[in-house]
N, C-alpha and C positions, 0 to 999 in steps of 0.2 A: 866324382868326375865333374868336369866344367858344365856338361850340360843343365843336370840336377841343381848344382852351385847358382848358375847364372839362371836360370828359371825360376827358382826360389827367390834371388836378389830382386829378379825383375819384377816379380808378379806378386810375391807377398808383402800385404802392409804390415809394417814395424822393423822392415832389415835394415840394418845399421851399417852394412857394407858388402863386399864382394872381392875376392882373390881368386881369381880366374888362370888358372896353372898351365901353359903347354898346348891353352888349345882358346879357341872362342868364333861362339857364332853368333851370325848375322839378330839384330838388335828383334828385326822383324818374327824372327822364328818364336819368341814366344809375347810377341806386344808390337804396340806404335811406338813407345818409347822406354828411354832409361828413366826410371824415377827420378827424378828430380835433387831430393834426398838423400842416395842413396851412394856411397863414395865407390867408387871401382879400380881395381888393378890388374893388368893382364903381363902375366910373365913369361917368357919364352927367347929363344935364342934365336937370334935374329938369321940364322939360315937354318934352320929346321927342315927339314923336307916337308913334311906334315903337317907344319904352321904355315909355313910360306906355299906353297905350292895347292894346299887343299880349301884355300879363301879366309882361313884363320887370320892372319896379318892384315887381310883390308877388312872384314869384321871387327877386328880391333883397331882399327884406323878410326873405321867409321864410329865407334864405339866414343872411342877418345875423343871425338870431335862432336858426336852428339849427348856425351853426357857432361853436366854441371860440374864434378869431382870427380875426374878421371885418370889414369898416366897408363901407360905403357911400358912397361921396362924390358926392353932387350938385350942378352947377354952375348958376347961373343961366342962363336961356337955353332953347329950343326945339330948336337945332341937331340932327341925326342925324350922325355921324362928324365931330364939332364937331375934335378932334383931326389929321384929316387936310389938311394944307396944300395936297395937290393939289385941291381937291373948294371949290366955291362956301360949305358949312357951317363953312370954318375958322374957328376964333375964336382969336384970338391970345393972349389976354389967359387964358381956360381950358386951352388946350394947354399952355401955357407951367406952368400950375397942376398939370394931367395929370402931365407929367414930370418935375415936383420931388418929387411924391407916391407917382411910380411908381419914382424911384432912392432915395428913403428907404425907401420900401416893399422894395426887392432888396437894400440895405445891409443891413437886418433878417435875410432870410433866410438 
């Protein structure tokens, strides 16, 4: 999950990145800052209930603007775990977006 993910990227020295899937919090919760180093992507549909509504989206605002190598990528759509193909939210058409974002994004790192 994002928290495990993002507290790892945050707090361990030698992480090479972070893809942060569907969900993100506040910068604070586990540090002062984004490593400096450290490249970040946050994916999620830009009406989410979940993302949007539960402080995810301005976590990732705030995120975006406070770290060095950042982006935000938001897909059209409502879906929550729109990425997962077992789950009723799959959207074929964004997963498929997901994962060409997230192997260029590891190519980088």
């Amino acid at each position: 999950g994002v928290l495990p993910a993002q507290k790892l990227a945050q707090t361990r020295p030698g992480a090479r990145g972070a893809l942060l899937f569907h969900a993100c919090v506040p910068i604070a919760e586990f540090g002062r800052a984004w490593p400096v180093d450290v490249p970040v992507q946050v994916h999620a549909m830009e009406n989410d209930p979940f993302f949007v509504d539960e402080g995810d989206l301005a976590a990732a605002h705030a995120l975006v603007d406070a770290a060095a190598h950042a982006e935000l990528v938001l897909y059209p759509g409502h879906q929550h775990l729109f990425a997962d193909a077992s789950l009723p939210s799959y959207d074929r058409p964004a997963a498929a977006r997901l994962i060409r974002r997230t192997l260029d994004f590891l190519a980088g790192c």
